[in-house]
Backbone of each chain as nested JSON, in Angstrom:
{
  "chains": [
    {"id": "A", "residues": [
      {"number": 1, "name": "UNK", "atoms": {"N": [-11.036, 37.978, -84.016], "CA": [-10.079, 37.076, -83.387], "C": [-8.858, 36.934, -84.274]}},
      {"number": 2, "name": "UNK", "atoms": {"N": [-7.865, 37.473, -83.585], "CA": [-6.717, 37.103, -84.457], "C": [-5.466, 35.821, -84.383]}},
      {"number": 3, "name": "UNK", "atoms": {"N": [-4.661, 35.402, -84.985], "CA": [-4.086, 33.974, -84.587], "C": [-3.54, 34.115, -83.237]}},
      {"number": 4, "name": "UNK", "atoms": {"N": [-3.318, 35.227, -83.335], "CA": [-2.414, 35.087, -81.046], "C": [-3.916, 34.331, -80.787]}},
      {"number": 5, "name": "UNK", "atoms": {"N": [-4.549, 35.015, -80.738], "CA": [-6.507, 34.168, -80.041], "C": [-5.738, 32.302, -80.179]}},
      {"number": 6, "name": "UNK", "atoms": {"N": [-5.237, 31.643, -80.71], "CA": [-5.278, 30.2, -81.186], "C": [-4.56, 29.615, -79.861]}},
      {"number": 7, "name": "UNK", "atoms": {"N": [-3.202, 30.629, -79.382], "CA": [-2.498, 30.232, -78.374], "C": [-3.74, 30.517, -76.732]}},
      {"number": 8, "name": "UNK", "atoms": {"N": [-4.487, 30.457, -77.037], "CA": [-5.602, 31.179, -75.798], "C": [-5.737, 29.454, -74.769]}},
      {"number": 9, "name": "UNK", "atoms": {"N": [-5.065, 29.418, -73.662], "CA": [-6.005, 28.636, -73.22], "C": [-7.436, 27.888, -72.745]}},
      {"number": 10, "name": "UNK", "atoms": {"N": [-8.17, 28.91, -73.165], "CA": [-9.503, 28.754, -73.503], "C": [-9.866, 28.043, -74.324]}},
      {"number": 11, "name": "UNK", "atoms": {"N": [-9.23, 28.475, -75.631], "CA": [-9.672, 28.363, -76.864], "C": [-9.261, 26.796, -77.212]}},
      {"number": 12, "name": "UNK", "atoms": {"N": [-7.894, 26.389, -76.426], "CA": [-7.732, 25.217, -76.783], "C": [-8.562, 23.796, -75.825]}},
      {"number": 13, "name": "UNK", "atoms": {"N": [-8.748, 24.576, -74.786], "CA": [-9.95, 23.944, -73.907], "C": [-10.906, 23.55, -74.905]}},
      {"number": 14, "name": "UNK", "atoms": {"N": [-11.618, 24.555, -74.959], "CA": [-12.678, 24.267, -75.868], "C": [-12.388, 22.732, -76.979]}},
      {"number": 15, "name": "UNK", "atoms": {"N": [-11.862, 23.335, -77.957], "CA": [-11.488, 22.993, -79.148], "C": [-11.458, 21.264, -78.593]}},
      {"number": 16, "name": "UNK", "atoms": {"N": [-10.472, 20.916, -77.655], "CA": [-10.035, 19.453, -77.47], "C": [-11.486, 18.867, -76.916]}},
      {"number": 17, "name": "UNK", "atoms": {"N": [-12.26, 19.857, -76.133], "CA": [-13.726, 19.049, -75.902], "C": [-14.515, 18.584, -76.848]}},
      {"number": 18, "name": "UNK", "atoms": {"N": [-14.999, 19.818, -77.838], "CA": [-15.512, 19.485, -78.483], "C": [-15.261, 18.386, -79.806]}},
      {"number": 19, "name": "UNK", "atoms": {"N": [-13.162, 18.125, -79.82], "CA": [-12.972, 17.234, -80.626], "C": [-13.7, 15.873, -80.177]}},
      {"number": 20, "name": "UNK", "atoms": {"N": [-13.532, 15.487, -78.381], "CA": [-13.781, 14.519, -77.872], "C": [-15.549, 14.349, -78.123]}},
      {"number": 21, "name": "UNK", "atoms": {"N": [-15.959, 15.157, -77.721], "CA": [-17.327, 15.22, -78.554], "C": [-17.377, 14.938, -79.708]}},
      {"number": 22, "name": "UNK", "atoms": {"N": [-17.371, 14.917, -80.706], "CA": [-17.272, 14.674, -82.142], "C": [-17.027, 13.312, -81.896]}},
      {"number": 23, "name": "UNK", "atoms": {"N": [-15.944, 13.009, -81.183], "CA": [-15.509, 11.583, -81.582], "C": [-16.634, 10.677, -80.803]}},
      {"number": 24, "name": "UNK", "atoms": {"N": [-17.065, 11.007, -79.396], "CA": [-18.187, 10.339, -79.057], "C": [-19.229, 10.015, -79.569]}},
      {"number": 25, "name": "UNK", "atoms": {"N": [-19.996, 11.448, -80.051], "CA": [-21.308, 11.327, -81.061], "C": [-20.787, 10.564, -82.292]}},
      {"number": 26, "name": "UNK", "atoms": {"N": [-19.754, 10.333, -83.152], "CA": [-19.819, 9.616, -84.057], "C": [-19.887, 8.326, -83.874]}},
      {"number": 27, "name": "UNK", "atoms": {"N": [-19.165, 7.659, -82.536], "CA": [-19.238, 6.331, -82.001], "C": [-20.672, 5.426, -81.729]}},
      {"number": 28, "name": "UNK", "atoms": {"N": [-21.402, 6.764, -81.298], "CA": [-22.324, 6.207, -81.24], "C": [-23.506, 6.193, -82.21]}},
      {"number": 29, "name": "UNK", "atoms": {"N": [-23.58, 7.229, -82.982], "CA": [-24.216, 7.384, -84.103], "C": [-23.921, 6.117, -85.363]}},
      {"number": 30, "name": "UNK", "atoms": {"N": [-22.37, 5.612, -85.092], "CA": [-22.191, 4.223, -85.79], "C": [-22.739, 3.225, -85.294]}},
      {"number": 31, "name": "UNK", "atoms": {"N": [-22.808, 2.742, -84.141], "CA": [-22.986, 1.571, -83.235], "C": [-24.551, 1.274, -83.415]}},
      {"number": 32, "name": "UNK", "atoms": {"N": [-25.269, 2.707, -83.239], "CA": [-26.507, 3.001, -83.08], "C": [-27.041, 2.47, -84.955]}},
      {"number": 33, "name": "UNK", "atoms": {"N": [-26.263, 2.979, -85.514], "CA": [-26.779, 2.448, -86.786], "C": [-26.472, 0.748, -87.247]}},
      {"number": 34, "name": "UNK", "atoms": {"N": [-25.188, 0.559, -86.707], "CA": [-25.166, -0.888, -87.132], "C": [-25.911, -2.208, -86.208]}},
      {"number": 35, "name": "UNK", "atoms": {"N": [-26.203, -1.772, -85.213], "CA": [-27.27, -2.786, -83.836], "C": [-28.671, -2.849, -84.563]}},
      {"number": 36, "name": "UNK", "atoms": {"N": [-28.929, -1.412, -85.046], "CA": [-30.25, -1.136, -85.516], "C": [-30.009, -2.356, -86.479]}},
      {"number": 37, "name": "UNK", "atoms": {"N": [-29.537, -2.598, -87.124], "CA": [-29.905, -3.355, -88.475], "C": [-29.722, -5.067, -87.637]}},
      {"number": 38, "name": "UNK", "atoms": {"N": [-29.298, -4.954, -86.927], "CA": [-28.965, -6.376, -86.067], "C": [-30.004, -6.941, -85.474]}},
      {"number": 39, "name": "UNK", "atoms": {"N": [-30.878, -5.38, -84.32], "CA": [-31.271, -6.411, -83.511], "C": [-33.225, -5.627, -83.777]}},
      {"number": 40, "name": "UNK", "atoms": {"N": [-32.738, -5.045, -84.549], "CA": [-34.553, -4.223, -85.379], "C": [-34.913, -4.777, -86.165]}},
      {"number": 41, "name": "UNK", "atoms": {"N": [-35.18, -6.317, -86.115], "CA": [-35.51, -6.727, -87.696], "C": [-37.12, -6.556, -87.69]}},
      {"number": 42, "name": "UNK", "atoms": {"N": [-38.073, -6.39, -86.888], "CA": [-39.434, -6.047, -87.439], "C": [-39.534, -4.668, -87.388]}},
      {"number": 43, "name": "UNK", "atoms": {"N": [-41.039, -4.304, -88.056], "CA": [-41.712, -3.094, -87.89], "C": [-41.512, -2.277, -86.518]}},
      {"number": 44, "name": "UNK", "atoms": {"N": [-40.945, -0.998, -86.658], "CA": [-41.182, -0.355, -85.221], "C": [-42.504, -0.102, -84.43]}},
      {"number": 45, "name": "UNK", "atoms": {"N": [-42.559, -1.047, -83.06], "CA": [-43.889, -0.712, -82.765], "C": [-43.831, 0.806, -81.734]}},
      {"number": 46, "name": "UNK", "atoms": {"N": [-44.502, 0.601, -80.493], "CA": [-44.767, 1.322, -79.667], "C": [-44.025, 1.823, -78.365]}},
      {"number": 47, "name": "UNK", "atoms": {"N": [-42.773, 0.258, -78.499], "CA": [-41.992, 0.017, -77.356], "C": [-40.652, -0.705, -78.039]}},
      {"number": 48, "name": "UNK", "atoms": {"N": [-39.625, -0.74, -77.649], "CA": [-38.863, -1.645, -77.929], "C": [-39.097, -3.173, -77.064]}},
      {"number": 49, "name": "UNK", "atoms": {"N": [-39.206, -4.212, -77.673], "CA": [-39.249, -5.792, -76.676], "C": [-38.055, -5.763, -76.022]}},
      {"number": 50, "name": "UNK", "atoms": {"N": [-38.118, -6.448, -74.576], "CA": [-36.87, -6.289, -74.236], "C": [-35.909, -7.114, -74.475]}},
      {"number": 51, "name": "UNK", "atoms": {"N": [-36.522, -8.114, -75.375], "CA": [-34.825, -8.401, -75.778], "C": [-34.322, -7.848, -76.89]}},
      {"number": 52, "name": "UNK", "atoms": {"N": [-35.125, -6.685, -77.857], "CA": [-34.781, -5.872, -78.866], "C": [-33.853, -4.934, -77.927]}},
      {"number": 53, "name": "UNK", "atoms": {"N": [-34.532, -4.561, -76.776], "CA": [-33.212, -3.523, -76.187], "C": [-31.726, -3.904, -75.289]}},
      {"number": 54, "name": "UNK", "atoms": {"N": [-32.146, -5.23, -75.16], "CA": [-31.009, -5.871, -74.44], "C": [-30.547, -6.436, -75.448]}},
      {"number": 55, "name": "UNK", "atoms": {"N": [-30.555, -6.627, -76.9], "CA": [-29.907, -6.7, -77.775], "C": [-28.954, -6.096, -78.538]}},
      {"number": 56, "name": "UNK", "atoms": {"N": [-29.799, -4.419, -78.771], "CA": [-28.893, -2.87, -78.496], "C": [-27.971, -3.338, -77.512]}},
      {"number": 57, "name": "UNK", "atoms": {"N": [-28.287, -3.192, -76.493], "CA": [-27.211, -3.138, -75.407], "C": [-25.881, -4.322, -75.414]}},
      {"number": 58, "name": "UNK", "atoms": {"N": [-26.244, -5.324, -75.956], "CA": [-25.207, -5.983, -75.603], "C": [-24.108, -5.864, -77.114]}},
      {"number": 59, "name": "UNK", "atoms": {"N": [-25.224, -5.61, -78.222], "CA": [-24.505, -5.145, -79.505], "C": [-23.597, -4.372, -79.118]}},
      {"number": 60, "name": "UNK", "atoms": {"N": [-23.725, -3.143, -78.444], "CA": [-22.889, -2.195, -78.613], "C": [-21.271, -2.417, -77.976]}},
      {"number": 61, "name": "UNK", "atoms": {"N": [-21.707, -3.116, -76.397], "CA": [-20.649, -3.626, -75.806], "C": [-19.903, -4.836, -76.762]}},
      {"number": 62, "name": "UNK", "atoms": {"N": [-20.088, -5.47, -77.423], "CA": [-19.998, -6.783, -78.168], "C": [-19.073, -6.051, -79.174]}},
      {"number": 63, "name": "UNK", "atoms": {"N": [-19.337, -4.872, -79.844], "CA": [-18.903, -3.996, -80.914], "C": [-17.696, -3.882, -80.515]}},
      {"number": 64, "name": "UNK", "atoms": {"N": [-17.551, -3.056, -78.942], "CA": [-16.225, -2.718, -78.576], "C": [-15.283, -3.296, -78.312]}},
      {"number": 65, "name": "UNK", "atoms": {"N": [-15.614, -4.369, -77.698], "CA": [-14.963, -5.899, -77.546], "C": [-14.258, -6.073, -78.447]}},
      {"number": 66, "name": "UNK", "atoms": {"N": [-14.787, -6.132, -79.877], "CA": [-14.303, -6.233, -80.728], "C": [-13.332, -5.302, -81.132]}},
      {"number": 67, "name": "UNK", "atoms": {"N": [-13.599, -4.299, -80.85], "CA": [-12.498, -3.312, -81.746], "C": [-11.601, -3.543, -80.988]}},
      {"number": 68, "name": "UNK", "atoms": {"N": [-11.264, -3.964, -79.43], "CA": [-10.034, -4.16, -78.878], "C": [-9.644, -5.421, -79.354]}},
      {"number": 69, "name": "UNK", "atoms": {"N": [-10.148, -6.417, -79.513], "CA": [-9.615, -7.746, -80.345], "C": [-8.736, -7.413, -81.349]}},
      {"number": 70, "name": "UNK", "atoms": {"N": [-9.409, -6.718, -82.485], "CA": [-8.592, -6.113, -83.459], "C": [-7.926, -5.45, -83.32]}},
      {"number": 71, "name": "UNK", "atoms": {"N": [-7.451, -4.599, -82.664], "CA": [-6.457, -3.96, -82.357], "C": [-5.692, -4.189, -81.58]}},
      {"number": 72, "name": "UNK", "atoms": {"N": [-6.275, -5.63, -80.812], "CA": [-4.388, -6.264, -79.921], "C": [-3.896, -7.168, -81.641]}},
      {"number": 73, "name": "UNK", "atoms": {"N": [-4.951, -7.443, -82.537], "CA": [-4.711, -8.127, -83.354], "C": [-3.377, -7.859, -84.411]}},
      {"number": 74, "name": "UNK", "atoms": {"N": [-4.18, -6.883, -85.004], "CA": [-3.068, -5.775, -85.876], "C": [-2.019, -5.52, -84.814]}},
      {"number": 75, "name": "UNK", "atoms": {"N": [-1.812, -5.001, -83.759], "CA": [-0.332, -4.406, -83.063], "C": [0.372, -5.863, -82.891]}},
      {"number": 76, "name": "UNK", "atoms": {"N": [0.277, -7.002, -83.055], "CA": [0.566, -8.429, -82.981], "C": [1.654, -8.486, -84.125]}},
      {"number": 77, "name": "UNK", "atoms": {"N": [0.794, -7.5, -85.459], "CA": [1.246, -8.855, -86.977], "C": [2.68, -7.557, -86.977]}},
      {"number": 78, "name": "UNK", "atoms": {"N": [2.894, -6.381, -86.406], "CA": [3.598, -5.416, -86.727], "C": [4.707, -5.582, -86.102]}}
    ]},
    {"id": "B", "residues": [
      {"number": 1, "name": "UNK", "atoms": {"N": [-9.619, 37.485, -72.023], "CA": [-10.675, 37.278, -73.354], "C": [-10.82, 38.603, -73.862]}},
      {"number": 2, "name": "UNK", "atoms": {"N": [-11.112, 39.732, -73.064], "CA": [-11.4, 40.709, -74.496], "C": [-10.691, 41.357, -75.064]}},
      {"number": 3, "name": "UNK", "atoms": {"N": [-9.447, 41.104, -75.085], "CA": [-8.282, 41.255, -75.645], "C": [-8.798, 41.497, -77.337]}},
      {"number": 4, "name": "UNK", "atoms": {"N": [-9.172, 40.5, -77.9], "CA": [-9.635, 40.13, -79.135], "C": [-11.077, 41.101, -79.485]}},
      {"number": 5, "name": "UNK", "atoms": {"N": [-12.181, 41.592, -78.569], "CA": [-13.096, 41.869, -78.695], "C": [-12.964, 43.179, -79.167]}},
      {"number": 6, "name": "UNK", "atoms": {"N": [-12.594, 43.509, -80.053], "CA": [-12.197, 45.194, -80.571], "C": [-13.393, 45.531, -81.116]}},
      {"number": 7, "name": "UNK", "atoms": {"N": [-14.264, 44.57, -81.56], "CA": [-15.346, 44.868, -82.322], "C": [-14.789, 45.17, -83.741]}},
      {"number": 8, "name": "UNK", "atoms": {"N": [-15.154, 46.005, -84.653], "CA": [-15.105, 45.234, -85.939], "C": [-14.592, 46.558, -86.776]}},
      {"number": 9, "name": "UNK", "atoms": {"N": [-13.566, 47.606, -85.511], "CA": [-13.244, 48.98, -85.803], "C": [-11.889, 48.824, -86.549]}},
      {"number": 10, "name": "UNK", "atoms": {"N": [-12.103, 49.8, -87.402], "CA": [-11.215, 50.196, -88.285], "C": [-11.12, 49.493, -89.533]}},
      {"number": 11, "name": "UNK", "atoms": {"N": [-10.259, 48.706, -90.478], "CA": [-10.246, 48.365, -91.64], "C": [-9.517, 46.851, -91.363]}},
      {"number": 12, "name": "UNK", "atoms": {"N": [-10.17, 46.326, -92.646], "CA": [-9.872, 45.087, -92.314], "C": [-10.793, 44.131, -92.077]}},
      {"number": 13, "name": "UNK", "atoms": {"N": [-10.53, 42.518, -91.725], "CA": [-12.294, 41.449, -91.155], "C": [-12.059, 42.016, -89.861]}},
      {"number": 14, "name": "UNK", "atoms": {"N": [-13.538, 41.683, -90.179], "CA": [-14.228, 42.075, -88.611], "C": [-13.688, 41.064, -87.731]}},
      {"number": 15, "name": "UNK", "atoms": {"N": [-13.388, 41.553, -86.385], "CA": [-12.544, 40.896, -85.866], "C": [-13.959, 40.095, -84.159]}},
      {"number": 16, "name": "UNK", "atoms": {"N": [-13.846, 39.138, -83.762], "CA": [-14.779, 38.545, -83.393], "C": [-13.818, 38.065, -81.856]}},
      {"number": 17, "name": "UNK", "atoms": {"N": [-15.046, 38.107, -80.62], "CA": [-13.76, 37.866, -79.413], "C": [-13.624, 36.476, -79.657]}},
      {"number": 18, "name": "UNK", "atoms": {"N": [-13.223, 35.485, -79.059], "CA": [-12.782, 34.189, -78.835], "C": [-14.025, 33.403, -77.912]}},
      {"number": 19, "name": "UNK", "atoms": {"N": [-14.866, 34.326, -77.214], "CA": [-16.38, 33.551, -76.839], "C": [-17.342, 33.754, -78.124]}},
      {"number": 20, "name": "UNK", "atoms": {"N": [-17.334, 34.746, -78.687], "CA": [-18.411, 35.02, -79.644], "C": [-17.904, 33.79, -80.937]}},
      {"number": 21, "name": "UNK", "atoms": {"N": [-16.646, 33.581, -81.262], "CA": [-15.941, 32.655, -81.804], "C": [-16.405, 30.832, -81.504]}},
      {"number": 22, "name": "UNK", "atoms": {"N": [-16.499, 30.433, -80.087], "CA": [-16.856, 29.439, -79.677], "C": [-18.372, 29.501, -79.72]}},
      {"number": 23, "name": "UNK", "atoms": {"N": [-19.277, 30.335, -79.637], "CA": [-20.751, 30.373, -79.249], "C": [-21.078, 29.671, -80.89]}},
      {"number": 24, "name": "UNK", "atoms": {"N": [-20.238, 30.541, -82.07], "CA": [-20.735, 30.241, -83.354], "C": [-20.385, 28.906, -83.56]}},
      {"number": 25, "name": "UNK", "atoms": {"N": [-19.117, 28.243, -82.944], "CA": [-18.904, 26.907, -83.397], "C": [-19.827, 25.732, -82.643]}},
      {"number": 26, "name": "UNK", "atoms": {"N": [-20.099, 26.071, -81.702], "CA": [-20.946, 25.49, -81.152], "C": [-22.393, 25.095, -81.683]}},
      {"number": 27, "name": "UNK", "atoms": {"N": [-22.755, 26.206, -82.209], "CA": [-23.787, 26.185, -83.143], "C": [-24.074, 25.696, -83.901]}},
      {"number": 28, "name": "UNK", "atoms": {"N": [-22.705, 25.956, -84.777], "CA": [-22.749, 25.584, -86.066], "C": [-22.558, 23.942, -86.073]}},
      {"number": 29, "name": "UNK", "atoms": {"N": [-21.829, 23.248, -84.915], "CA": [-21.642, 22.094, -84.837], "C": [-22.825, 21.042, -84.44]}},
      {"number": 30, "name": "UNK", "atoms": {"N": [-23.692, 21.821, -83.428], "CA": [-25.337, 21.245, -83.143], "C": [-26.036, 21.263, -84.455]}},
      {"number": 31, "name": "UNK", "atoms": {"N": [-25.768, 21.99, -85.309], "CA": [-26.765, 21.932, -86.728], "C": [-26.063, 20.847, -87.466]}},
      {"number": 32, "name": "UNK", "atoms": {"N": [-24.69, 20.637, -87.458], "CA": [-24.355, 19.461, -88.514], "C": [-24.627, 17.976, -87.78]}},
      {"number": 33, "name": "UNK", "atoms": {"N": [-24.833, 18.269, -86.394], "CA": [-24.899, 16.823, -85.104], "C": [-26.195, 16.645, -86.116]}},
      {"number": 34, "name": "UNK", "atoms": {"N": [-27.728, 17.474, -85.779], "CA": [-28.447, 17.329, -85.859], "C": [-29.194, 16.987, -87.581]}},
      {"number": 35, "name": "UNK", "atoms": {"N": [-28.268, 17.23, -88.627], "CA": [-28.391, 16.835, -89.774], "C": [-27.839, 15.874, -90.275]}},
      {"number": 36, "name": "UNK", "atoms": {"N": [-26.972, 15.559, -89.465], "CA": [-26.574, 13.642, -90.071], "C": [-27.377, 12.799, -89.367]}},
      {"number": 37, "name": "UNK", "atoms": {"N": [-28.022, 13.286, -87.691], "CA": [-28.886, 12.0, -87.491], "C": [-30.099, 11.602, -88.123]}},
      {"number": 38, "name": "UNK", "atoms": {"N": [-30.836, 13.489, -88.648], "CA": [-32.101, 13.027, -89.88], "C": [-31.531, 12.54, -90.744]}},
      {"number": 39, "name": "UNK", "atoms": {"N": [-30.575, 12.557, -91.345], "CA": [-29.742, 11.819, -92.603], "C": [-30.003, 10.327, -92.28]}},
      {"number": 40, "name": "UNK", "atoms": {"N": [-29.133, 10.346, -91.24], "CA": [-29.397, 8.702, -90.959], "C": [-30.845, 7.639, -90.482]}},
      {"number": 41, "name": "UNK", "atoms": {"N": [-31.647, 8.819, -90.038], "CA": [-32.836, 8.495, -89.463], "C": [-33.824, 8.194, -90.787]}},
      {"number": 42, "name": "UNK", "atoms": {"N": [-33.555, 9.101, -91.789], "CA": [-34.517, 8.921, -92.584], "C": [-34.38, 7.913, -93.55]}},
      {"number": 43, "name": "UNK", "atoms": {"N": [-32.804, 7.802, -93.69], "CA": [-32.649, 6.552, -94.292], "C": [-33.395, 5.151, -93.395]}},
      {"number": 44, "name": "UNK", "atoms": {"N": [-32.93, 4.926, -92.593], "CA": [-33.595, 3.683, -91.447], "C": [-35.014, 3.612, -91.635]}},
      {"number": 45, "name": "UNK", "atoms": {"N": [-35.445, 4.739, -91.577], "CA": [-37.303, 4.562, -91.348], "C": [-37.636, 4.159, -92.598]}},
      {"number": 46, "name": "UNK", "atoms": {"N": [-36.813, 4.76, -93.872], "CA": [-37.421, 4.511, -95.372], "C": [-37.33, 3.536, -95.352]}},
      {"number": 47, "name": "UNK", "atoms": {"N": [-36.205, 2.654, -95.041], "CA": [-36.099, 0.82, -95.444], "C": [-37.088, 0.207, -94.637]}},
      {"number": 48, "name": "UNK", "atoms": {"N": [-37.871, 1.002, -93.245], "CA": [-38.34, 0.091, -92.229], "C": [-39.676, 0.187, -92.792]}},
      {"number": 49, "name": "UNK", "atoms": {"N": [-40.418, 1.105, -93.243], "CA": [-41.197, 1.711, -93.596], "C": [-42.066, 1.885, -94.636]}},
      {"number": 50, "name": "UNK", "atoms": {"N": [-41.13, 2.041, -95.69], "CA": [-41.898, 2.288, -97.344], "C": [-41.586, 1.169, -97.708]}},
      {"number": 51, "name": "UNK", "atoms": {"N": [-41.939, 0.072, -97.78], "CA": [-41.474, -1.438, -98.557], "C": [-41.777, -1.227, -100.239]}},
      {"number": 52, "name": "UNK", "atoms": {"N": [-43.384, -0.659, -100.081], "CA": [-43.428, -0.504, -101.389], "C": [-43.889, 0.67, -101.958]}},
      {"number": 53, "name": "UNK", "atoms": {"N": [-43.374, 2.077, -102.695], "CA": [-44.003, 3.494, -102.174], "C": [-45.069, 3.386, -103.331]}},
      {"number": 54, "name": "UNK", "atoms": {"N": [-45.995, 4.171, -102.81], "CA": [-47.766, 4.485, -103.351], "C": [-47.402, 5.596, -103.632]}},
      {"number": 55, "name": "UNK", "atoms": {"N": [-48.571, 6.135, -104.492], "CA": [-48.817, 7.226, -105.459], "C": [-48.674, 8.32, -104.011]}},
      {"number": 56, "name": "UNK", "atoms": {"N": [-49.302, 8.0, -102.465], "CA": [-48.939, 8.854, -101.76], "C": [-48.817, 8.028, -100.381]}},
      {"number": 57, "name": "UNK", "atoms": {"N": [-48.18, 8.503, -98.796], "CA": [-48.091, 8.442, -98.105], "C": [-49.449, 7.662, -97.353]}},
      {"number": 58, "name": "UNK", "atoms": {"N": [-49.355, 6.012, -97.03], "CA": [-50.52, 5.835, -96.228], "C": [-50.496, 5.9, -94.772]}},
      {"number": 59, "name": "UNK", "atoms": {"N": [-51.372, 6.031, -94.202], "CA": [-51.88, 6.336, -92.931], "C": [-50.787, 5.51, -91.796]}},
      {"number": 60, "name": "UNK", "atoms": {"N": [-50.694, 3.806, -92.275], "CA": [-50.201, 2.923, -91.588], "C": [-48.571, 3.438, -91.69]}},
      {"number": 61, "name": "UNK", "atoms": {"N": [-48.281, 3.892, -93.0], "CA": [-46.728, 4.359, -93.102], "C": [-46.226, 5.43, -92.516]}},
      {"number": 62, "name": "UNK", "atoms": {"N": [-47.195, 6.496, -92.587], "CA": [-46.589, 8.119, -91.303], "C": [-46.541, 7.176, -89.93]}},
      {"number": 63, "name": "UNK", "atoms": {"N": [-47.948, 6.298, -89.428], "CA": [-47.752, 6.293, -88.026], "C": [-45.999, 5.193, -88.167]}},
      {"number": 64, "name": "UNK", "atoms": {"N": [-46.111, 4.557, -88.907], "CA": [-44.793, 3.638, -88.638], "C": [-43.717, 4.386, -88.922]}},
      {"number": 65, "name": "UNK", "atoms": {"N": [-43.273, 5.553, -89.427], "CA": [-42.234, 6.556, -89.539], "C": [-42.019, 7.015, -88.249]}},
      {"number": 66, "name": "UNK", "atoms": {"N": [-43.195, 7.46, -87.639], "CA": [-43.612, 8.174, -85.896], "C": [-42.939, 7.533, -85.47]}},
      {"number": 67, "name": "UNK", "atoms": {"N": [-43.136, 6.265, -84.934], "CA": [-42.527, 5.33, -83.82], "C": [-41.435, 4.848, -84.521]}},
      {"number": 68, "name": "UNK", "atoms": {"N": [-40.966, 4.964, -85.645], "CA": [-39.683, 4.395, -86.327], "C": [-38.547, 5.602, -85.487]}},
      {"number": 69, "name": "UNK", "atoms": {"N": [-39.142, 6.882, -85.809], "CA": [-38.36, 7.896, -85.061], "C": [-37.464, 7.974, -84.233]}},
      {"number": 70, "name": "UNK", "atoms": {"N": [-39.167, 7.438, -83.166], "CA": [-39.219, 7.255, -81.325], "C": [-38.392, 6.46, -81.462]}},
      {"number": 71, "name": "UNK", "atoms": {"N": [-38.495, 5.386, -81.853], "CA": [-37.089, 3.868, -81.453], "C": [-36.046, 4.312, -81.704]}},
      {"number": 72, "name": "UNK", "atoms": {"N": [-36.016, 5.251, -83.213], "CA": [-33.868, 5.345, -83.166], "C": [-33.7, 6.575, -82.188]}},
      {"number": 73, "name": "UNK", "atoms": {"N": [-34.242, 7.096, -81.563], "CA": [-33.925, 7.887, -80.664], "C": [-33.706, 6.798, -79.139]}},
      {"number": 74, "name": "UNK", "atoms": {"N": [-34.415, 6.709, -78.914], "CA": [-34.284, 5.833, -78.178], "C": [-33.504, 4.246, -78.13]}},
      {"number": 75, "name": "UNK", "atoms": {"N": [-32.887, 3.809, -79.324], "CA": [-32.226, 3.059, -79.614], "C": [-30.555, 3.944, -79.362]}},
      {"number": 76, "name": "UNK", "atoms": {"N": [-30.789, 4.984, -79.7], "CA": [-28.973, 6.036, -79.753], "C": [-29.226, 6.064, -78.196]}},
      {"number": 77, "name": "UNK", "atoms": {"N": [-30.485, 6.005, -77.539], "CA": [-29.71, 6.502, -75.859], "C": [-29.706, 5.02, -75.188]}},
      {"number": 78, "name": "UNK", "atoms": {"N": [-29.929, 3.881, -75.898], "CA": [-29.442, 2.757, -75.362], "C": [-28.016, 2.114, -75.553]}},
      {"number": 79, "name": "UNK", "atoms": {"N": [-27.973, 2.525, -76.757], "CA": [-26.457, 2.295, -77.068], "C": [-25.153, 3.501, -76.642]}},
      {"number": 80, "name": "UNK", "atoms": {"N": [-25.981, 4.315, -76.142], "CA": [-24.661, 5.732, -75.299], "C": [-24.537, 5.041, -73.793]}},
      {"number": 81, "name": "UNK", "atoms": {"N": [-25.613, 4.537, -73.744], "CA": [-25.656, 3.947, -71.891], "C": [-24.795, 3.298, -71.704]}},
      {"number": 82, "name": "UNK", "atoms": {"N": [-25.13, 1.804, -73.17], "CA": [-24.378, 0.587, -73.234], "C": [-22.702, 0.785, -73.498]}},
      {"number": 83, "name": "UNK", "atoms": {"N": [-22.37, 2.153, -73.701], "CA": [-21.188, 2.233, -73.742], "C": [-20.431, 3.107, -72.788]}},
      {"number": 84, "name": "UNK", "atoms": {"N": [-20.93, 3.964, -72.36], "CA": [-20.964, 5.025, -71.286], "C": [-20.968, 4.527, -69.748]}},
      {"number": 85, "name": "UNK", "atoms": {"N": [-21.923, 3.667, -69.673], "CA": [-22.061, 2.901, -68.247], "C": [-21.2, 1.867, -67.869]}},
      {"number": 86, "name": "UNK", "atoms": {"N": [-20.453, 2.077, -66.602], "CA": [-19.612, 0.786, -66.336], "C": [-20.305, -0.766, -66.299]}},
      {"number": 87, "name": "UNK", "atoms": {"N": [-19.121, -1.536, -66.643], "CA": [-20.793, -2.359, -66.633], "C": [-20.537, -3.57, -65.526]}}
    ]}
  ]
}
C-alpha cells in the first residue's frame, strides 16, 4: 500500500469507524470500571441483585449527565 | 482496490492491498480491545477477590474470580445498554 492508498475512500471509511469505535469501547470500558467500584461493593455472586444492576444502569446515565453539566460549565467560565 | 495489490514484486517493502491493510488493523485492534479488558478485569477481581493472598490459590477464591469475571462482563453490557439505549 502506498500513500496515494491514504486518499482511498475506503480507507478513510474505515479508519473514521473504527476511530468512533475506539472512542465507544473506551467510554464504556471507563464507566464500566468506575460504577463497578460504586455500585459492586460485595463479593461477586451468581447474579447481579437488581438493584446492583439498576445501579450500573443508572451510574452510567448519571456519569453522562454529568459530563454535559461540565461542559455547559467550562464553555460558561470562557 | 487492487490498484495497490501488486503483491510484493520487485524491490523495495512489500507492498500490501488496502483490504489486506484493514483485515490486519482490525486484528491487531481486537487483540489490544481484548488486552486492556483482562488488564482491567484482573485488576477488579484481585481487589474483589484475594483480600488476603495464601501460599496458594483457594478453592473459594478461583470460584469468586469465575463469577467476578461473569459480572464485569456482564456489568460492560449493562453499562453499553445504559448508554446506547434511548431512554
Amino acid at each position: 500500500m502506498d500513500a496515494s492508498a491514504l486518499n482511498s475512500p475506503d480507507l478513510q471509511r474505515f479508519l473514521n469507524q473504527e476511530k468512533e469505535k475506539a472512542m465507544v469501547n473506551e467510554m464504556v470500558a471507563k464507566l464500566t470500571s468506575v460504577c463497578w467500584d460504586k455500585c459492586i461493593t460485595s463479593t461477586p455472586g451468581n447474579k447481579f441483585s437488581s438493584s446492583e444492576s439498576a445501579c450500573l444502569s443508572n451510574c452510567a446515565q448519571r456519569y453522562m449527565d454529568l459530563t454535559l453539566i461540565i461542559m455547559k460549565r467550562v464553555q460558561s467560565m470562557q | 482496490m487492487d490498484s495497490f495489490s501488486t503483491g510484493s514484486s520487485g524491490t523495495g517493502s512489500p507492498q500490501i492491498s488496502t483490504d489486506e491493510f484493514m483485515d490486519q488493523m482490525k486484528a491487531q485492534l481486537a487483540q489490544a480491545y481484548a488486552q486492556e479488558f483482562l488488564e482491567t478485569v484482573r485488576g477488579k477481581c484481585f481487589e474483589k477477590c484475594i483480600s488476603k493472598p495464601g501460599t496458594s490459590l483457594s478453592g473459594s477464591e478461583s470460584s469468586c474470580i469465575s463469577r467476578c469475571v461473569d459480572r464485569y462482563i456482564e456489568a460492560t453490557g449493562i453499562v453499553g445498554r445504559a448508554l446506547f439505549t434511548s431512554r
